[in-house]
C-alpha positions as a Markdown table, in Angstrom:
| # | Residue | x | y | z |
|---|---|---|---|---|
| 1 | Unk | 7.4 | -163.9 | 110.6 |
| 2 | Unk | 7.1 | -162.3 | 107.3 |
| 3 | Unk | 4.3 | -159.4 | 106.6 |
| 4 | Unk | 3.3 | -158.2 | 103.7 |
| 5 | Unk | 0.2 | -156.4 | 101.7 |
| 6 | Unk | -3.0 | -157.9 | 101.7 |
| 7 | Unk | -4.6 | -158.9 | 98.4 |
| 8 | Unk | -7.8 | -159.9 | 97.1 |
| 9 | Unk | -7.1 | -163.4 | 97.3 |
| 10 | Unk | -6.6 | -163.2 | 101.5 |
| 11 | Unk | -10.0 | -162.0 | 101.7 |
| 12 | Unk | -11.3 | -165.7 | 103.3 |
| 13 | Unk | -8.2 | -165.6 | 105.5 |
| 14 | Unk | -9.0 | -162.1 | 106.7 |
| 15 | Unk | -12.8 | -162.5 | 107.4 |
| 16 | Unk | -12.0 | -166.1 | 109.3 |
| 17 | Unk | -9.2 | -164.6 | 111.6 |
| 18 | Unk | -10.9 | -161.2 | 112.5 |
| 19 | Unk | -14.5 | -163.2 | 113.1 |
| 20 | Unk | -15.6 | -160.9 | 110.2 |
| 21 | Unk | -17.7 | -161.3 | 107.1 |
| 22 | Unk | -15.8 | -161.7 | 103.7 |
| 23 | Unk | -17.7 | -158.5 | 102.7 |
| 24 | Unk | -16.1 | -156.7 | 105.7 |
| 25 | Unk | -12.9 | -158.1 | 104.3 |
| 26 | Unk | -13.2 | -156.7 | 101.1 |
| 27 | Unk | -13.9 | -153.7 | 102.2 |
| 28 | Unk | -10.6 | -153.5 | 104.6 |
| 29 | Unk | -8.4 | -154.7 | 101.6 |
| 30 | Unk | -10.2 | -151.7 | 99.2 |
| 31 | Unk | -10.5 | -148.9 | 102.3 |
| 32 | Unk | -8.1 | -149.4 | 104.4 |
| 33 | Unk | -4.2 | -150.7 | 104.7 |
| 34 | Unk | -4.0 | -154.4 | 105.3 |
| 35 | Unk | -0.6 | -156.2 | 106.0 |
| 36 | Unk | -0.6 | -160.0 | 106.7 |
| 37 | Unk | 1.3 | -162.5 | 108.4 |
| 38 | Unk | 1.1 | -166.2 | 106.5 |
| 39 | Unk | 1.5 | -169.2 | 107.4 |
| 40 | Unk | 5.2 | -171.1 | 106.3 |
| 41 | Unk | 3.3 | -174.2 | 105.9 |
| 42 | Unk | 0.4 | -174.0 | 103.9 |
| 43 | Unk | 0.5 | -169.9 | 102.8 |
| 44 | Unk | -2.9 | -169.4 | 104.7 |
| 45 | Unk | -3.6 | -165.7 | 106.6 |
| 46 | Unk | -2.4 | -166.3 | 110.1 |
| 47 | Unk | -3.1 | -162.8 | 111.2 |
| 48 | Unk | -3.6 | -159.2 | 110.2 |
| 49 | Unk | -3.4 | -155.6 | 111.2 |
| 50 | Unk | -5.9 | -152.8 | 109.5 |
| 51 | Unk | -5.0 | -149.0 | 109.6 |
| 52 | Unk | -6.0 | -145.7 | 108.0 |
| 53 | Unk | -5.0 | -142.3 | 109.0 |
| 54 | Unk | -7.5 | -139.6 | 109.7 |
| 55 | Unk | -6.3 | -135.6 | 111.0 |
| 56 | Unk | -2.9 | -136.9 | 111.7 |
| 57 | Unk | -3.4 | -140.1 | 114.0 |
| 58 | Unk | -3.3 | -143.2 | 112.8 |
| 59 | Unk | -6.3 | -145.1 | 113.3 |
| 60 | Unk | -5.7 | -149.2 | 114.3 |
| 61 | Unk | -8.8 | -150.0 | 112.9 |
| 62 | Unk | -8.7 | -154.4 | 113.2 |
| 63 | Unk | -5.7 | -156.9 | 114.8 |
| 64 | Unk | -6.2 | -160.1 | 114.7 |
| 65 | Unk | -4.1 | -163.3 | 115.0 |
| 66 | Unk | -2.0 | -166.1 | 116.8 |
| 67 | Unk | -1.2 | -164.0 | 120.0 |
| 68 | Unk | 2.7 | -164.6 | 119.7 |
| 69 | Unk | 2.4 | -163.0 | 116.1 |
| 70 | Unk | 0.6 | -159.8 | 117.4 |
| 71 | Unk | 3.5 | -157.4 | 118.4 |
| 72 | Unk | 5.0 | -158.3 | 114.8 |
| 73 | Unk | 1.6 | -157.1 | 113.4 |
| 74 | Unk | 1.4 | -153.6 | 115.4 |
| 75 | Unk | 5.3 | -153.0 | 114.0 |
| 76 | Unk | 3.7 | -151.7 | 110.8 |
| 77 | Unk | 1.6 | -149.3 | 112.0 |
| 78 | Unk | 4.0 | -148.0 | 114.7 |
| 79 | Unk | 6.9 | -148.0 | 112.3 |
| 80 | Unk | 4.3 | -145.5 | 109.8 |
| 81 | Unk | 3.7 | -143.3 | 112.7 |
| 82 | Unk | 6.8 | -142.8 | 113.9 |
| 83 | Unk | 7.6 | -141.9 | 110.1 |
| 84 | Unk | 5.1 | -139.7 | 110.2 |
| 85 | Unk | 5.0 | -137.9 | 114.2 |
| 86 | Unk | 1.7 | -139.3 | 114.1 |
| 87 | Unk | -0.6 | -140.6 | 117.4 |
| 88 | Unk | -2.3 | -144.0 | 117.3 |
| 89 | Unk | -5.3 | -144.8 | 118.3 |
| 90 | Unk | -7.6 | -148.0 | 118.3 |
| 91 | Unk | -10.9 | -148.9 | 120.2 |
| 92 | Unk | -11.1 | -152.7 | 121.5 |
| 93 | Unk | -13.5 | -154.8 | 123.2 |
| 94 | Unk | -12.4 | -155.3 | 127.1 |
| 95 | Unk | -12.5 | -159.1 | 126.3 |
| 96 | Unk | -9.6 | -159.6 | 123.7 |
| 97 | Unk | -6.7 | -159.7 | 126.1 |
| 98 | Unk | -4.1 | -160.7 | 123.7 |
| 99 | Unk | -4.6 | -157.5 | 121.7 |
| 100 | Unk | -4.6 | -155.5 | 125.0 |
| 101 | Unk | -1.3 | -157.0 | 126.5 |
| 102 | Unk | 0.7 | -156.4 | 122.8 |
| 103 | Unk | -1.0 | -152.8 | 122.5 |
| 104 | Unk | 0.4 | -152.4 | 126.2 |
| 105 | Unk | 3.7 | -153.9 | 125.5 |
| 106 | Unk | 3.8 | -151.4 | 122.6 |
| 107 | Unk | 3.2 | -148.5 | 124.6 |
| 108 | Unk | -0.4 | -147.7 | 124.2 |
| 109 | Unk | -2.5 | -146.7 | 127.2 |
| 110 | Unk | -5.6 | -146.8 | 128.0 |
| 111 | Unk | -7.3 | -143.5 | 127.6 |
| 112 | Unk | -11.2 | -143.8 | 128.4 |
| 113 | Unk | -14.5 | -146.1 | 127.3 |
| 114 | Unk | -15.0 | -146.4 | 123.8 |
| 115 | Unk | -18.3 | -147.2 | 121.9 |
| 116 | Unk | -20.0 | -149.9 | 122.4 |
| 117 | Unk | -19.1 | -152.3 | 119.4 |
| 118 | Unk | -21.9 | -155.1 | 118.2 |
| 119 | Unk | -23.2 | -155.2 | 122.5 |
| 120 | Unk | -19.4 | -155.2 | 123.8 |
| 121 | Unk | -17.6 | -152.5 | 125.8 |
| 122 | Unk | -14.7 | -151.1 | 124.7 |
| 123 | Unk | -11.6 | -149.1 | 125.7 |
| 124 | Unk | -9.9 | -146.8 | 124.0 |
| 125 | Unk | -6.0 | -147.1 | 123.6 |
| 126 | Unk | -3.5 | -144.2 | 122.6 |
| 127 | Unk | 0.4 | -144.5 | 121.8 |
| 128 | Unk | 1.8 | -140.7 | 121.7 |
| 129 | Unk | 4.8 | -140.2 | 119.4 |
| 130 | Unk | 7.8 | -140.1 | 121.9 |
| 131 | Unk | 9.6 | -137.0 | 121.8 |
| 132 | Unk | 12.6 | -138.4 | 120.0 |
| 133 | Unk | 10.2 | -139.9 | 117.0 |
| 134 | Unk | 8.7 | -136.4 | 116.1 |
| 135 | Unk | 10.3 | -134.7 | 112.9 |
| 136 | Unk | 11.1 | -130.7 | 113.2 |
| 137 | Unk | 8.5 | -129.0 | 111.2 |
């Protein structure tokens, strides 16, 4: 499935996939990078993956979607840090299993309790660069 940048005009899709407000959409597109998955059909957001990068680890900051679409999602920020040598690192709710088996199946682990998020528990997930994937410096 094709990803791409996120614009202003997937700001509806964004906020109705992630369970977010369309302000909190905005934001991501203007803060943060946003890549997209669409729908072949009707061109609608099917799914999305946020990310910044902060001290040299690249935070996973929202992934959302159709579960079969999620490891195509996580590609983009995996394929930035391994550009980069950088860690990733994302915080999720203990409920959203399909997010937690594709970061698994990507290599994160788990690496402690994160904050609580809006009355949720949360884990916190790390994917090291493998040794291969860091650049000489």
């Amino acid at each position: 499935m094709p990803v791409r940048d996120a614009t202003p005009d997937d700001v509806a899709g964004i906020a109705s996939v992630g369970s977010i407000g369309t302000r909190a959409g905005e934001r991501l597109i203007r803060e943060r990078t946003v890549r997209v998955t669409v729908s072949s059909q009707d061109g609608s957001v099917s799914g999305f993956v946020s990310f910044d990068v902060d001290g040299g680890v690249v935070h996973i900051t929202h992934l959302a979607g159709r579960e079969e679409i999620l490891p195509r999602l996580l590609e983009e920020p995996l394929t930035f840090a391994a550009r980069t040598g950088a860690t990733l690192e994302t915080v999720i709710p203990v409920d959203e299993q399909p997010v937690i088996t594709a970061l698994r199946q990507a290599g994160f682990r788990k690496v402690g309790p994160g904050p609580p998020f809006e009355g949720r528990e949360t884990r916190r997930y790390r994917r090291c660069p493998p040794d291969d994937e860091v650049e000489d410096r």
